[in-house]
C-alpha positions in Angstrom: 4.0 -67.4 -0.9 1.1 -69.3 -1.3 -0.1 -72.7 0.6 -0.2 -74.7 -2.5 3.5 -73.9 -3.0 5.0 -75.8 -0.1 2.1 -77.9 0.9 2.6 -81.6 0.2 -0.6 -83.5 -1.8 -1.7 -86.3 -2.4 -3.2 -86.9 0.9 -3.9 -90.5 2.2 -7.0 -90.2 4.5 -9.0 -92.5 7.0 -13.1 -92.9 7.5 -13.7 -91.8 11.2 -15.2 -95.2 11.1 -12.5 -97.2 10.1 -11.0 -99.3 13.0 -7.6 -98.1 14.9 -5.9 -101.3 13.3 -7.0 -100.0 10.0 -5.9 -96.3 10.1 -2.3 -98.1 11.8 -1.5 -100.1 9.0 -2.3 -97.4 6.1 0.3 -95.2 8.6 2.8 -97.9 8.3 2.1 -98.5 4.3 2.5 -94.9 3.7 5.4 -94.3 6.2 3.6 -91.2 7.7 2.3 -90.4 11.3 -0.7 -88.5 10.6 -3.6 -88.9 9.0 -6.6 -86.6 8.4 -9.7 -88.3 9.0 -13.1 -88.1 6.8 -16.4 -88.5 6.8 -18.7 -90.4 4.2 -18.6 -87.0 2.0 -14.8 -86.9 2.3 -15.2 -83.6 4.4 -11.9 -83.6 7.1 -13.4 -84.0 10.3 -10.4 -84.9 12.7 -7.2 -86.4 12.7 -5.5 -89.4 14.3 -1.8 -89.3 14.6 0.6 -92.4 15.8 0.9 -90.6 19.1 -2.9 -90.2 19.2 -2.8 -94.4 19.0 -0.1 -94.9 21.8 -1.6 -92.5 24.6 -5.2 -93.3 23.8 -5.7 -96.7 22.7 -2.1 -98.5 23.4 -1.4 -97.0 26.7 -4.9 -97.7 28.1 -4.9 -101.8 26.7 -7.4 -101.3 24.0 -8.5 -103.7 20.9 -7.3 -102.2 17.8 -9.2 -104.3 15.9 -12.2 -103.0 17.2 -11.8 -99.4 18.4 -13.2 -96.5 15.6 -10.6 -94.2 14.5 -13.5 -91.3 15.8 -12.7 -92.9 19.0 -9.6 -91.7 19.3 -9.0 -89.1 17.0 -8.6 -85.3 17.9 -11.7 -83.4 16.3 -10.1 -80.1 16.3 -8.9 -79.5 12.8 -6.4 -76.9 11.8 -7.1 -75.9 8.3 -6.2 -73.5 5.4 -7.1 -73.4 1.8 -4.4 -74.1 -1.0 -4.3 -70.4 -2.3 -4.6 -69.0 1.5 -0.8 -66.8 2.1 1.6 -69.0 3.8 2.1 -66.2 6.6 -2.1 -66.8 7.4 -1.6 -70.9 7.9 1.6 -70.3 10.4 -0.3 -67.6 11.9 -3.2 -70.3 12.6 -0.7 -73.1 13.3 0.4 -71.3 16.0 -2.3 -69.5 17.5 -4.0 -73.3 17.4 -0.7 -75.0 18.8 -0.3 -77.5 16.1 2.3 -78.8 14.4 0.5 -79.4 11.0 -1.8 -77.5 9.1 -4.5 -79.6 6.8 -5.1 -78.0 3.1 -8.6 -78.2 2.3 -10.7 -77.5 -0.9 -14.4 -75.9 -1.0 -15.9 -78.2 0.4 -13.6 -79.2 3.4 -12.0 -82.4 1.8 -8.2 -82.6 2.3 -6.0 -81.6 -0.6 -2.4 -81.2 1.3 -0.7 -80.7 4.6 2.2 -78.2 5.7 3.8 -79.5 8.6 6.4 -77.4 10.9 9.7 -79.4 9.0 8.2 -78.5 5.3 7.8 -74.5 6.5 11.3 -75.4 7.7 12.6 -76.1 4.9 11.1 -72.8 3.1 11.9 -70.4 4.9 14.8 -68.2 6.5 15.9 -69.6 10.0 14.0 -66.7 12.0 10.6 -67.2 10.8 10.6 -71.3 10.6 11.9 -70.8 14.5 9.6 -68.3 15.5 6.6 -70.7 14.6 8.5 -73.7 15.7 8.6 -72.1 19.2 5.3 -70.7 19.6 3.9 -74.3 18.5 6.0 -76.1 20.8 5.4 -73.9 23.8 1.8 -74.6 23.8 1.0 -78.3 21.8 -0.6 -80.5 23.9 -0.1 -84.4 24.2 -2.5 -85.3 20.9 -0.5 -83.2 18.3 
């Protein structure tokens, strides 16, 4: 199986230099919790989850309205291409710890995102468990 067969599209995405408050409402809009975050090219270049906004920005009595999303964002990001094999992406989610997996094209813009419910969902109760463990054993407080 292929990424592009279980990834979802049609990504929404953030500017790293849209503001906090910004990046919060388009999560609410959407009724999502992560966001992949871009630069002026569209390339992915982090991403800012609504966890990310609690511990970092909530928690420590920052201005929303003022605070960058690159502020606050994780810069690692995760990523496969949409005609990668599915096996490679959860092999990468959990040797990286992370819960989702960003789809990118050629030139590193987002295009989809597998997360740990949609492999779930796919897949026999062994494998989606065996990811879902080795994720969860290691994902630090950002993801």
């Amino acid at each position: 199986m292929r990424c592009e067969e279980i990834m979802k599209g049609d990504v929404s995405t953030v500017s790293r230099d849209a503001t906090v408050q910004e990046a919060a409402r388009l999560m609410a809009e959407e009724d999502i919790g992560f966001l992949p975050v871009v630069d002026g090219s569209g390339k992915a270049v982090g991403t800012v989850t609504d966890r990310d906004i609690v511990v970092r920005l909530v928690a420590q009595g920052l201005p929303a309205d003022s605070i960058r999303v690159h502020q606050v964002m994780t810069n690692k990001v995760v990523t496969c291409k949409r005609s990668d094999d599915l096996k490679a992406a959860q092999e990468r989610m959990k040797q990286s710890k992370v819960s989702r997996i960003l789809a990118v094209d050629d030139k590193g813009a987002p295009v989809g995102v597998i997360s740990l419910g949609d492999l779930a969902e796919r897949q026999d109760e062994g494998a989606a468990g065996s990811t879902l463990r080795e994720v969860k054993e290691g994902v630090s407080l950002t993801h």
